[in-house]
C-alpha positions as CSV (number, residue, x, y, z in Angstrom):
1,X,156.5,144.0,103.1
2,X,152.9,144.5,101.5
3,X,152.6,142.7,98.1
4,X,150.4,143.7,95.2
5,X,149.7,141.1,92.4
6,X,148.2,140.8,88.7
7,X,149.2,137.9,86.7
8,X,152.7,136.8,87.9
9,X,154.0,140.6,88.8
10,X,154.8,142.0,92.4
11,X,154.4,145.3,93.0
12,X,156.8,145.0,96.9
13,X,156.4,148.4,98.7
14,X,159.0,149.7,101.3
15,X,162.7,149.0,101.3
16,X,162.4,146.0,98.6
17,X,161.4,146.6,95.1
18,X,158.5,149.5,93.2
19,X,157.4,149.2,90.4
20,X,156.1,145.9,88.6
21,X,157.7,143.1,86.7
22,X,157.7,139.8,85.7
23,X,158.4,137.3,88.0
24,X,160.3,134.3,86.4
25,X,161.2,133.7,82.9
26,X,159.8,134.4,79.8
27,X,157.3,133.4,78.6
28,X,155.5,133.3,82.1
29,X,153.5,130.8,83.4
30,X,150.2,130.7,81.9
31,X,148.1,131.1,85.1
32,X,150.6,132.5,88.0
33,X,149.8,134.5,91.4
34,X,152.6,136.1,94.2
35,X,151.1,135.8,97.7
36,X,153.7,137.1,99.8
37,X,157.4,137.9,99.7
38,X,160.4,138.0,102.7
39,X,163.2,139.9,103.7
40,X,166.0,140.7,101.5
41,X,169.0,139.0,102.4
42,X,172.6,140.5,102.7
43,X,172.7,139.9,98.8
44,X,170.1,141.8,98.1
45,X,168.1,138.4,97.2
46,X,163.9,137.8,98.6
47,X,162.0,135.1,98.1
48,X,158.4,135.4,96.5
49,X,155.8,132.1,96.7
50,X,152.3,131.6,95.3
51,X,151.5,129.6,92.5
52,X,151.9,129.0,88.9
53,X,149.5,126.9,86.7
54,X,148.1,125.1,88.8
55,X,151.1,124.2,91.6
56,X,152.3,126.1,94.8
57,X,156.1,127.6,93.9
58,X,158.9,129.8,94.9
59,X,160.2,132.6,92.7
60,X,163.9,133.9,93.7
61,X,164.3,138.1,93.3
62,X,167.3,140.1,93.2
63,X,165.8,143.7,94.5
64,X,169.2,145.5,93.4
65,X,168.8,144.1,89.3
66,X,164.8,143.7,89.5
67,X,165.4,139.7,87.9
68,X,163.6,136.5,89.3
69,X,164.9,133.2,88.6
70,X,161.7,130.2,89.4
71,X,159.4,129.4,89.5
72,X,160.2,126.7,91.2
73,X,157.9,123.7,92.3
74,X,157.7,123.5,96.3
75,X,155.9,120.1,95.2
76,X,158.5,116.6,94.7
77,X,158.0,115.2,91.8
78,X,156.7,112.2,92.9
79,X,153.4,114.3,94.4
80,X,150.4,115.7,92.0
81,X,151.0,119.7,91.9
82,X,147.6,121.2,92.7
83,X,147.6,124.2,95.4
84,X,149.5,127.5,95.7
85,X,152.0,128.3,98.7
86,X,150.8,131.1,100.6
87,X,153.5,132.7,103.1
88,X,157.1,132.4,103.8
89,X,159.2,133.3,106.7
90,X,162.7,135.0,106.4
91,X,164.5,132.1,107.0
92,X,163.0,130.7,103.6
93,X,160.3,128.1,105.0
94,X,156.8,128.6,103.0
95,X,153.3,127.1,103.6
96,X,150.1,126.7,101.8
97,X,148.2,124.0,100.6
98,X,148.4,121.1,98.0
99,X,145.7,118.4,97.3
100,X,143.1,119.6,99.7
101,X,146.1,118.8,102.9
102,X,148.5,121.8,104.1
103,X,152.1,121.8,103.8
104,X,155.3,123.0,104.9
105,X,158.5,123.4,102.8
106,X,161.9,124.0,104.7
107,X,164.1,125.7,103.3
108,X,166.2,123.3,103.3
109,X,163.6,122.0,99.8
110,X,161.8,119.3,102.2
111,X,158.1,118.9,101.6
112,X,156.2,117.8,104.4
113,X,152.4,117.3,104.2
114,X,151.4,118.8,107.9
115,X,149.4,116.1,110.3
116,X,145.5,116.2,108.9
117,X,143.1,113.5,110.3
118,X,141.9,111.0,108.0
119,X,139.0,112.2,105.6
120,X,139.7,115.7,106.2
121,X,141.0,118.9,104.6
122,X,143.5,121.2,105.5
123,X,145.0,124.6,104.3
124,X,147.8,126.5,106.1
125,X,147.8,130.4,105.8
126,X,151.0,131.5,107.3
127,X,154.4,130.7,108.6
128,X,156.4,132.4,111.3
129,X,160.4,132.3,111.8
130,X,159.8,129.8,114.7
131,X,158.3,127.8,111.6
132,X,155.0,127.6,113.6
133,X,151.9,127.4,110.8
134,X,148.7,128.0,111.5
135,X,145.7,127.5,109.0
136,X,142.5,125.4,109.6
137,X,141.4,121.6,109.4
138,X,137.8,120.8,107.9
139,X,136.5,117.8,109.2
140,X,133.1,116.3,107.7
141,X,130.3,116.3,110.2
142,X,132.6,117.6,112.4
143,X,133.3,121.3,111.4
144,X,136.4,123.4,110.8
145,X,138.8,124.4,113.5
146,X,141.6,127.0,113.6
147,X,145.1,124.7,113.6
148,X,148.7,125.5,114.7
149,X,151.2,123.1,113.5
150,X,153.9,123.0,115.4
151,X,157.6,122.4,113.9
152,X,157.4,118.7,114.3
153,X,154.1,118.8,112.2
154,X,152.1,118.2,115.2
155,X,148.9,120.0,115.3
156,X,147.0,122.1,118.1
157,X,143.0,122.7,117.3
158,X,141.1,125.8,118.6
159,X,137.7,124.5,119.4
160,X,134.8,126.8,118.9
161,X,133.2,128.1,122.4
162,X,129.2,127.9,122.4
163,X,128.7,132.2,121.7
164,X,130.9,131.6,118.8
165,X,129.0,128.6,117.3
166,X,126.2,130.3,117.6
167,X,127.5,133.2,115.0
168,X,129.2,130.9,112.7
């Protein structure tokens, strides 16, 4: 489902929701954004992630009654919030990144900071329903490379041939 965004409203087209509204409760988040949304459920429930202030989170949305509980924090309390969440699959698992290093959260509410080298930076983009994320590591002096992260957190890096270095 495609989603449209403006300060903390989703506009979901197709067989979810139209028209905008507020995700959450009110007042809203001072500083919010809705990155992507999955498939209803029997219950007529979705779940909606991006971020809110300044932390990744999950918003809950009933598509029959148009209402949103969250946001919730994907981050544990014991962890600085500072990222957004970026995708989610249908089974509820969400990526994205917090503190400059990816992360996966299960639906299941474990966080788990995906494998990043030492000195590096990492950002995961999406998720699938094999909860297979893929994103990129930055390494200094070394360069960025497309990651997978496989369900374990293990990653897999896509090294650049020499014609594509040679138009980055």
């Amino acid at each position: 489902a495609a989603v449209s965004v403006g300060a903390a409203y989703a506009n979901v087209a197709g067989n979810v929701i139209e028209g905008p509204f507020a995700l959450g409760s009110s007042p809203a988040p001072l500083d919010s954004a809705a990155y992507d949304i999955n498939e209803r459920d029997a219950a007529g429930l979705a779940q909606v992630v991006g971020r809110a202030n300044v932390g990744p989170v999950l918003w809950e949305v009933n598509c029959d009654t148009l209402t949103s509980t969250g946001p919730v924090s994907l981050v544990p309390p014991n962890k600085t919030a500072h990222g957004e969440a970026l995708a989610i699959n249908d089974a509820g698992d969400a990526c994205g990144t917090n503190t400059a290093l990816a992360f996966r959260y299960t639906a299941g509410g474990v966080f788990q900071e995906l494998s990043t080298p030492r000195n590096a930076y990492s950002d995961a983009r999406d998720i699938n329903d094999l909860r297979q994320v893929v994103g990129q590591v930055y390494e200094p002096g070394k360069g960025t490379f497309g990651t997978l992260w496989k369900p374990d957190g293990s990653r897999v890096y896509w090294e650049m041939t020499a014609i594509e270095r040679d138009y980055a």
